[in-house]
N, C-alpha and C positions, 0 to 999 in steps of 0.2 A: 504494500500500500504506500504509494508516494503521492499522486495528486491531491492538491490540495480543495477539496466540494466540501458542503455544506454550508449552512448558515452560522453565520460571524459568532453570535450570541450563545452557541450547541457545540462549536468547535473545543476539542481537547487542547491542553498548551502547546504540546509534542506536536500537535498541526503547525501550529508558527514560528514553530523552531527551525520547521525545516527538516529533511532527512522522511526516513520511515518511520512510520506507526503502524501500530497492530488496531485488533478488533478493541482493546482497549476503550477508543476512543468512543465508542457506543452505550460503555458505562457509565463514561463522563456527561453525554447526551443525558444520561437516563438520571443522575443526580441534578443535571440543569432544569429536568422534565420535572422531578420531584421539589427541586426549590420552587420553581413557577405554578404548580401547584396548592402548594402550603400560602406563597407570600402573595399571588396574582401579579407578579410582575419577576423579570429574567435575573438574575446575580449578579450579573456583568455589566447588565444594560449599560451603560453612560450615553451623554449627551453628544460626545465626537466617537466616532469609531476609534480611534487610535486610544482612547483614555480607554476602551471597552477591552477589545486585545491586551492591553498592558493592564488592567485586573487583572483578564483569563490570566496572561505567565505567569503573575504573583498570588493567584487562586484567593484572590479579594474579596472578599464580599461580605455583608452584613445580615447576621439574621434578626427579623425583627421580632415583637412582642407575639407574634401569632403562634411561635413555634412553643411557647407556652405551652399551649394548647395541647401538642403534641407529646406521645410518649420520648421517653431518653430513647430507646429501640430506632424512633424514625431520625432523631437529630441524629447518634450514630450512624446509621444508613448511608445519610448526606452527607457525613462526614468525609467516610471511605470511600465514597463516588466521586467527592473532589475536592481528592489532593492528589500530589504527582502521579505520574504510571507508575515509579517504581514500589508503589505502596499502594494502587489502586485493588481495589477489590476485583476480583476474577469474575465472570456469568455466574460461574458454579460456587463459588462464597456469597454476592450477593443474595442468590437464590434459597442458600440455609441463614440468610439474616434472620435475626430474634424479630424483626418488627413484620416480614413477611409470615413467619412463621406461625404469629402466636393466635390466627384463629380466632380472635375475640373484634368485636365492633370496635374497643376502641379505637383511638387515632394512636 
């Protein structure tokens, strides 16, 4: 995988570094898919594209009052979806996360 597709906002860091990435980067998607979820609005977002990309590399972002809300299970989740690759959660780890797992209504 070396082309660089996708939207700005979902892209992994490893994308504008340059070089290869793996399927990795689909996890990253999938923590950005769960922030925008919980807060209604992207992690990264900023007002210039350039400030937006320069969170993604520094894995920036604020969680607000809402995650309150939420069990420790889902903040961990989000946690492990985005940070570096070399520490990102696997398909097969996020899929036995405790917040996946645990079967009950809560959040």
């Amino acid at each position: 995988m070396i082309t660089s597709t996708g939207t700005t906002e979902y892209k992994a860091p490893e994308m504008y570094e340059g070089g290869k990435y793996t399927e990795s980067i689909d996890l990253w998607a999938t923590g950005v898919v769960l922030y925008e979820m919980v807060e209604r609005r992207l992690p990264f977002s900023k007002e210039y594209l350039n400030d937006s990309i320069q969170s993604i590399l520094e894995i920036k972002y604020v969680e607000g009052q809402v995650w309150n809300d939420f069990s420790r299970q889902a903040r961990d989740l989000l946690h492990r979806l985005l940070r570096p690759v070399s520490n990102r959660l696997s398909a097969e780890e996020a899929l036995k996360a405790p917040w996946l797992l645990c079967g009950s209504p809560s959040l």
